[in-house]
C-alpha positions in Angstrom: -49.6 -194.3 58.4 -52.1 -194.9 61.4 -54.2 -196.9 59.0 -51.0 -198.7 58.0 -50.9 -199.3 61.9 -53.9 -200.3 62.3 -54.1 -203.0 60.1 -50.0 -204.5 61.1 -51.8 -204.5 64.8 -55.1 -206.0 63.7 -53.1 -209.0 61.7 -50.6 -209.8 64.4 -53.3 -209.6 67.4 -55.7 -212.1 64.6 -52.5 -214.4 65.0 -53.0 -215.4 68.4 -56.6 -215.6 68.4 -57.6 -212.0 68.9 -61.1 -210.7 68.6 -62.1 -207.5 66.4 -63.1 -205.6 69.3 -59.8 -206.2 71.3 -57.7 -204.8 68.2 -60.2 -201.9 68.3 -59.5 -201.2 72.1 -55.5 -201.8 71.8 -55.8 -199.7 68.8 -57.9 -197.0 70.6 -55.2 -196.9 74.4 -52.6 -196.5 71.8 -54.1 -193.5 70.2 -54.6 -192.2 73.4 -51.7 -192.2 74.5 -50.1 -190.3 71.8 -52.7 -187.5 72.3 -51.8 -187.4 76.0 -48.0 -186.9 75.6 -48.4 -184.0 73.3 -47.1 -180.7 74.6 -50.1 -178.6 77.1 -50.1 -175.1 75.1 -48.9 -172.3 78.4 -46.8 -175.0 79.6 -43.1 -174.2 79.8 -42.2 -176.0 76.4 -40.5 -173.3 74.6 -41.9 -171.6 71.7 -45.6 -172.4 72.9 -45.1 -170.5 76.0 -46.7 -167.4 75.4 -43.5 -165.1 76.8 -44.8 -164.5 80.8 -43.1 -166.0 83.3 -44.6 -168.9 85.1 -47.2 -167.0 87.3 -48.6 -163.4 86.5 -51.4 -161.6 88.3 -52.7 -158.1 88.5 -54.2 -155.5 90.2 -56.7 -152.7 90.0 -58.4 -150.0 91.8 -61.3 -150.0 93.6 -63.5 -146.7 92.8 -64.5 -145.2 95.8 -63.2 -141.9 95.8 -60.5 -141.8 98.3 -57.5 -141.4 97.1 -53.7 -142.0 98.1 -51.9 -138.7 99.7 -52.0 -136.8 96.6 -47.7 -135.1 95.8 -48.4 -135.2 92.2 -49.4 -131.6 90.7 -52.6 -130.5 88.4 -55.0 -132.4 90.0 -53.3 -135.7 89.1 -54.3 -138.6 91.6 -54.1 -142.6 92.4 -57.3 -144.2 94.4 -55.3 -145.5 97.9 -57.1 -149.3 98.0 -57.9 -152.1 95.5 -57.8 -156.1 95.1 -55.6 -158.6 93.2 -56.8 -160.9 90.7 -55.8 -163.8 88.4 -54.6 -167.2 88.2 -51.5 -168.2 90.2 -50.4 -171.4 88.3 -50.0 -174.0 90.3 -51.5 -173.5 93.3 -55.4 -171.8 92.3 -57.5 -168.6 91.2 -57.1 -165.3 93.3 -60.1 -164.6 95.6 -60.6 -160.9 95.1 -62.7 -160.3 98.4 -59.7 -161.6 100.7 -56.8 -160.1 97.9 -56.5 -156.4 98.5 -53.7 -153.5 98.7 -53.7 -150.4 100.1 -51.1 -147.6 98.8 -49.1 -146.1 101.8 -48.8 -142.5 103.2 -45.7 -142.5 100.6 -45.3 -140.2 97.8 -42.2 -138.8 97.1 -41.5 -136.8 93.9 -38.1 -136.9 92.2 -36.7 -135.1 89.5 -35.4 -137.3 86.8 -32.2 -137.5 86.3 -30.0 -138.6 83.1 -29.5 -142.0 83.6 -33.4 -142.8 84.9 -36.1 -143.1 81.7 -37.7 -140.0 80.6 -41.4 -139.8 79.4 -41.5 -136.2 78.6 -42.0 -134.6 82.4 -39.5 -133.6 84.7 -40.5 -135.2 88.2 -41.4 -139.3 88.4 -42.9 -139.9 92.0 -41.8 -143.0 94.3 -44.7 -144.7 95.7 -44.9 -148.3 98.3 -47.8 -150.6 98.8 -46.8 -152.3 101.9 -48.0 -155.5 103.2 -51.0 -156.5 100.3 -52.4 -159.7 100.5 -52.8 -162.3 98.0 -55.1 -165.4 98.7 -56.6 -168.5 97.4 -58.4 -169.0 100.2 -58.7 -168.0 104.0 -56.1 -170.7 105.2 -53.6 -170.5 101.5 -51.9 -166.5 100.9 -48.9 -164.0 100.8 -48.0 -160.5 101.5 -46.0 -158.5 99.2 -44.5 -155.5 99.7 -44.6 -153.2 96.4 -42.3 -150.4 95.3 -41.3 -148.5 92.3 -41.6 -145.0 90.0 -44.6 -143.7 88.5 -43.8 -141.1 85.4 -46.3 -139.2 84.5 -47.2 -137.5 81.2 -50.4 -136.0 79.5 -50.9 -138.5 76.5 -51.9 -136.4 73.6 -53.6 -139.6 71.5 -56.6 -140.0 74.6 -56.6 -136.3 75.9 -56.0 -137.8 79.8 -53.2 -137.7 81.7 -51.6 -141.0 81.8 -48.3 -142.3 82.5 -46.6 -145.6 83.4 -45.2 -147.3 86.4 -42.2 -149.7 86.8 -41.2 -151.3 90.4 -41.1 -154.3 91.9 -43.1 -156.8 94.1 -41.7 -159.1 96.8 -43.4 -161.9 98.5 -42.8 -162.9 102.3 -45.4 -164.5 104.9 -46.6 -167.4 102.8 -49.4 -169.7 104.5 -50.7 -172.5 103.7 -50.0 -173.4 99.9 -47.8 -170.4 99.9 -45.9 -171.2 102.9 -42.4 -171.7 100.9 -43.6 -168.4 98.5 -41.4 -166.1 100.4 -38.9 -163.8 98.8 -39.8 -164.1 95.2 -39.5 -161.1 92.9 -41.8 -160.0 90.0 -42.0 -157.0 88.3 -44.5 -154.6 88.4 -46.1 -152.3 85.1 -48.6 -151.0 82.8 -48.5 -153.1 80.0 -50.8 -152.0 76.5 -52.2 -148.7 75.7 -54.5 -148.8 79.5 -53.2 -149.4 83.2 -53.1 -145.7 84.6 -55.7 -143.2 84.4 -54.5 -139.9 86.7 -57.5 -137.9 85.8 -60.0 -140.7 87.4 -57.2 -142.6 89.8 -57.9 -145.8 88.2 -54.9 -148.2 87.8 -54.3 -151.3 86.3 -51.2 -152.9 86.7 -49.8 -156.3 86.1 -46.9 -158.5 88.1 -44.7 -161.4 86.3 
C-alpha cells in the first residue's frame, strides 16, 4: 500500500515538474506524520493503559533503627521516617532527599470486627503520617496527610511476619507546580508478595 503511495505521489508531483528528491521529502513528512499520531503506550488511550491511575508513587523506609511508637505485640515494628519516590506524570521525578514522611505518635489497635477484612489475626492497628512532603524541587511540592489500617499476620510461605495495609492519602499545600494539587485522593497499599516486613520495620507501599 505505502509503495502503492509512493509511486501515485511520485507521478502526480512528476506532473508539475517535481524533482525526485522533493517526492522523496513529501513522501518522507508524510510518513512522519503518521508515526507521530499513533497512540504513546501509558497514555490514557484505553486498553494500552497499563491499569494505574494517571499518577502513582511510593514510599519506603529509611533503615535507621528508630522505629514508630511500637502498640503492635511480639516484637512486631514499623521504622518512624522514610522518603517518597517516583514519577508524578505530568509535572517531574520525585526528589528523594527533599520527599520524606515521618509516622506520628499514633498507633491504635482495633479488634476486627465482622464487616472489616480479616487476614487471619484479631487486632488491625490504625496508624497517620501527617504532613509528608512530596517535591520536585525546592520551589514545586505537596503535603499529604496519610491514614489507614495495618493487619498483620505471620506469613507461613517466608517465615516473617508480614501483613498488609489499606488507607488513604490526601494532598493539601501545593506550591509551585503543585499549587492547584490540593485535595486529591489516592489510595494507599502493599501491592505483590513484598511492601511490609514487621520483623525488620521495612515498608514499601505504593499510592494511585
Amino acid at each position: 500500500m505505502k509503495k502503492f503511495r509512493f509511486l501515485a505521489v511520485m507521478a502526480l508531483l512528476m506532473m508539475f515538474g517535481c524533482s525526485k528528491d522533493e517526492v522523496i521529502t513529501d513522501e518522507q513528512e508524510l510518513f512522519s506524520v503518521e508515526k507521530n499520531s499513533q497512540p504513546v503506550i501509558g497514555e490514557k488511550n484505553g486498553l494500552d493503559n497499563p491499569g494505574w491511575k494517571d499518577i502513582s508513587f511510593q514510599l519506603t523506609s529509611i533503615n535507621n533503627s528508630i522505629y514508630e511508637g511500637n502498640c503492635m505485640p511480639n516484637n512486631r515494628k514499623i521504622l518512624k521516617s522514610g522518603y517518597f519516590e517516583g514519577n508524578i506524570q505530568g509535572f517531574g521525578v520525585i526528589k528523594s532527599n527533599l520527599s520524606k514522611y515521618e509516622f506520628s505518635e499514633y498507633c491504635v489497635e482495633d479488634e476486627i470486627g465482622s464487616n472489616s477484612p480479616t487476614y487471619g489475626e484479631q487486632w488491625r492497628y490504625e496508624l497517620k503520617i501527617i504532613g509528608g512532603k512530596v517535591a520536585i524541587s525546592t520551589k514545586d511540592y505537596f503535603y499529604l496527610d496519610i491514614t489507614g489500617y495495618l493487619y498483620p499476620w505471620f506469613n507461613l510461605g517466608t517465615g516473617i511476619d508480614d501483613g498488609t495495609f489499606i488507607g488513604t492519602a490526601t494532598t493539601r499545600d501545593g506550591s509551585g507546580k503543585f499549587k492547584d494539587f490540593n485535595d486529591r485522593t489516592f489510595v494507599v497499599g502493599k501491592y505483590g508478595f513484598e511492601g511490609i516486613n514487621l520483623e525488620t520495620g521495612m515498608i514499601h507501599w505504593w499510592m494511585h
